[in-house]
N, C-alpha and C positions, 0 to 999 in steps of 0.2 A: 539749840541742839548742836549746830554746825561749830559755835563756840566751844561750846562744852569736848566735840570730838576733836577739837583742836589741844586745846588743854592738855587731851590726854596724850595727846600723841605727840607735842614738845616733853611735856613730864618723862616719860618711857624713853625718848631721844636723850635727855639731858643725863638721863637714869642707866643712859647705853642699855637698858633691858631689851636688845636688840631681839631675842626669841619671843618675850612679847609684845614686841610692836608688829614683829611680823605676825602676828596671829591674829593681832588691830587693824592691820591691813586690810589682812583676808575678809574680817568680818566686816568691814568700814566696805570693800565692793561689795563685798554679798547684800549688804544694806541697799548699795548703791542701785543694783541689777533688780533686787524685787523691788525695787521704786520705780524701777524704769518698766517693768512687766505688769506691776501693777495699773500704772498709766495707760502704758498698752490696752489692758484687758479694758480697762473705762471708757478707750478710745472704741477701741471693739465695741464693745459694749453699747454705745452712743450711736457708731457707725448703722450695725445692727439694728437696732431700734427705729432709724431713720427709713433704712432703706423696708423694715417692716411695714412702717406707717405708711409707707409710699405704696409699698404692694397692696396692702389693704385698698388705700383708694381705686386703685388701676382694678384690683378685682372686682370693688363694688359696685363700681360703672359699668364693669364688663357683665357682671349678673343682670343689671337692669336692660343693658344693651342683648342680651340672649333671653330671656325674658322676652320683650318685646318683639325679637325673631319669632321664638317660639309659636306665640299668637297668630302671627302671620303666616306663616306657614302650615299650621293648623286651621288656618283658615282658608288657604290657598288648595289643602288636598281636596277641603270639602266644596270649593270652587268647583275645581276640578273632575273631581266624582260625580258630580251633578251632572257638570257637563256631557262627559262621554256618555253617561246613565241615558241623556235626553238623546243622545245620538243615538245609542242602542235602541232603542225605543222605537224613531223613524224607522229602523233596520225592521225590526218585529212591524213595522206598518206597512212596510215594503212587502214584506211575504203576505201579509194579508189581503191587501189589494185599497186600490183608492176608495172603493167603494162603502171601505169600513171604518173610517176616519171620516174627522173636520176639519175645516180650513186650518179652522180657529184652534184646532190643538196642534194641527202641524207648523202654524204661525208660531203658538209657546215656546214647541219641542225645538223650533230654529232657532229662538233666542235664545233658548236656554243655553243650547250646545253650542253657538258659535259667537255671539253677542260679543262676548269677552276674551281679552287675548289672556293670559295666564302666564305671569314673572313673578317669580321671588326676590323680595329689595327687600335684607335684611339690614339690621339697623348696626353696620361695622363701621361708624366715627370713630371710636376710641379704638378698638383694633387697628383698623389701616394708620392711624396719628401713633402709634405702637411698636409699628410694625416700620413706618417707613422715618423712627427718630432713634430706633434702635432702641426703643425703653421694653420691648418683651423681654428683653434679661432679666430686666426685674423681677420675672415673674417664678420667683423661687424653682417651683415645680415641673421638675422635666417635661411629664407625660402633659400637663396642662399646656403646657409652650407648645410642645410639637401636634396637638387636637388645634389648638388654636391656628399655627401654621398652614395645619389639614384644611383648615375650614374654609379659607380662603381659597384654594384649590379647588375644593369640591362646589363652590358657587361660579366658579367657571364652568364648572364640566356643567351643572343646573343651567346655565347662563346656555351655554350649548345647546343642552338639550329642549330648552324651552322655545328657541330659535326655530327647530326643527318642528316644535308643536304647534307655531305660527305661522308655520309654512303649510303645515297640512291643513289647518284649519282655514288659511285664504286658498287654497288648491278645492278646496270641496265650495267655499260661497262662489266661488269663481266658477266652476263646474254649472251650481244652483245659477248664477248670473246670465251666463253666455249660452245656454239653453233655453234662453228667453225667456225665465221666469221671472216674477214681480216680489222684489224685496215691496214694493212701497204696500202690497197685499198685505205684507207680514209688519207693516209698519201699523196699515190701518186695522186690525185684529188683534195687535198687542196693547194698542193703545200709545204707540211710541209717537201717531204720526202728529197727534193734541199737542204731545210733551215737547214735539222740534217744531211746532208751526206753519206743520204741513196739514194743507185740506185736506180729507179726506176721498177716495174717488164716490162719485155715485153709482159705479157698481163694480167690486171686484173681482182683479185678474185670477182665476183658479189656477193654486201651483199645487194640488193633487196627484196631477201628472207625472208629477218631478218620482212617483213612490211605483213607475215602471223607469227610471233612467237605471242602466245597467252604471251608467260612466258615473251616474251622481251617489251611485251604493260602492261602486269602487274608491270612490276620493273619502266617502264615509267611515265604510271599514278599516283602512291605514288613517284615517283622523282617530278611530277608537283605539286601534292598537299603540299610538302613539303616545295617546293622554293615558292608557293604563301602564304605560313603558314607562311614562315619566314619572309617576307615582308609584310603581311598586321598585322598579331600578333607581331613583335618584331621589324622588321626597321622602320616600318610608327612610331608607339608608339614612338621610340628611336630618332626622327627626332622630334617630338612635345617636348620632354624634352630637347634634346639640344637647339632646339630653346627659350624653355623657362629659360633654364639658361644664355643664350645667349643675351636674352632680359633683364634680373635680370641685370648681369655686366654691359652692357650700359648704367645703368639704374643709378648703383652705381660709375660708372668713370666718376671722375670729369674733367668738360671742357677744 
C-alpha cells in the first residue's frame, strides 16, 4: 500500500499536477490521523477492558468480604439484645424482691448479660490493602468509593462506642464483685465451674442480696442504656450502610 502511495505521488510530481498532489497530500494525512485515532481508540479500548477486569475482581472480593461483615454483625445485635434483655430482666427482679427469684436464674441472667464483651471485627483485608495502595481508584463508582471511605470511619466511631460498652459492663461485675458477692456461686449454677475445672463449693454463697443493691441497679441501668445506644445509634446505622454498599456492588458486578 505504502508502495503504491508512493508511486502516486512521484507520478503527480513528475506530472507537475501540483493541485492534485496537493489534494494527495491532504488525503494521504487524513489517512495518516485515522490510523493514528484509530490505534488510539484499540489502545482505549484494551486500556479499558483491563482496568474493567481489574474492578471486577476488587469488587468480588469486596462482596464476599461485606457478606461476611454482614453475618457478623447481625450476629453481634442479636448478641447484644440478649444481653441487655437479661439485664432488664434482673432490673424487673430487683423491684420484685429476692424473695421471688432463684439463685439459679439469677446465676443465667448474669451470664447472660455480662459473660461477653461485645466488638465488631469486620472482615476489611482487601479494603485497608485498597485503601492504603491507592487501588480504590479503581473503583469506577464515585458514590461506591466514598460508602466505602465512610465505612472505615464509622468502625472507629463503633470501635469507640463499643469501648465505652466495656467499661459499663466491667463497672456493674465490679459493683457485683466488691460488695462481696460470689462469681464462683454463678460459676457453680451455670455449670461453667465443670467446664474450667473448678470444684464445686459444698454449699453456695447466696447473691439474692445483690436485687436490694441500690449501687449494683445503678451501674445496671447505664450498662442497659448503653447496649441499647450502641445498637439502635451505631449497629442499626452500620447495617443500613453496609447494606447499601452491598447493594452499590451488585449493582456494579457484571453478569
Amino acid at each position: 500500500m505504502l508502495k503504491l502511495f508512493r508511486k502516486v505521488r512521484k507520478q503527480l510530481i513528475a506530472e507537475k499536477k501540483f493541485s492534485n498532489y496537493l489534494l494527495y497530500a491532504i488525503g494521504e494525512i487524513f489517512l495518516v490521523v485515522i490510523g493514528i485515532l484509530i490505534a488510539l481508540a484499540i489502545d482505549n479500548a484494551n486500556d479499558n477492558r483491563i482496568k474493567r477486569e481489574k474492578e471486577q475482581v476488587y469488587l468480588k472480593g469486596l462482596k464476599e468480604e461485606f457478606d461476611i461483615s454482614k453475618t457478623k454483625l447481625e450476629e453481634l445485635i442479636k448478641v447484644n439484645r440478649k444481653s441487655y434483655n437479661a439485664a432488664i430482666e434482673i432490673v424487673s427482679l430487683m423491684d420484685k424482691g429476692e424473695e421471688t427469684t432463684s439463685e439459679k436464674k439469677l446465676s443465667d441472667l448474669f451470664v447472660t448479660a455480662f459473660a461477653y464483651d461485645i466488638f465488631f471485627n469486620p472482615n476489611n483485608s482487601l479494603l485497608n490493602e485498597m485503601i492504603n495502595s491507592g487501588s480504590l481508584k479503581d473503583i469506577s463508582n464515585d458514590t461506591l468509593r466514598i460508602r466505602l471511605t465512610n465505612w472505615i470511619s464509622n468502625i472507629d466511631d463503633i470501635a469507640n462506642q463499643e469501648k465505652m460498652l466495656s467499661e459499663e459492663r466491667t463497672n456493674t461485675v465490679n459493683v457485683f464483685r466488691d460488695q462481696g458477692y460470689s462469681i464462683r456461686t454463678i460459676l457453680d449454677n451455670t455449670g461453667m465451674s465443670s467446664e474450667l475445672g473448678i470444684p464445686e463449693q459444698s454449699e453456695l454463697t447466696s447473691n439474692l442480696a445483690v436485687l436490694e443493691s441500690v449501687a449494683f441497679e445503678n451501674n445496671l441501668l447505664l450498662f442497659i442504656i448503653t447496649s441499647q445506644s450502641t445498637e439502635t445509634e451505631h449497629y442499626n446505622p452500620l447495617m443500613v450502610s453496609l447494606n447499601s454498599i452491598l447493594e452499590t456492588i451488585n449493582n456494579e458486578l457484571e453478569p
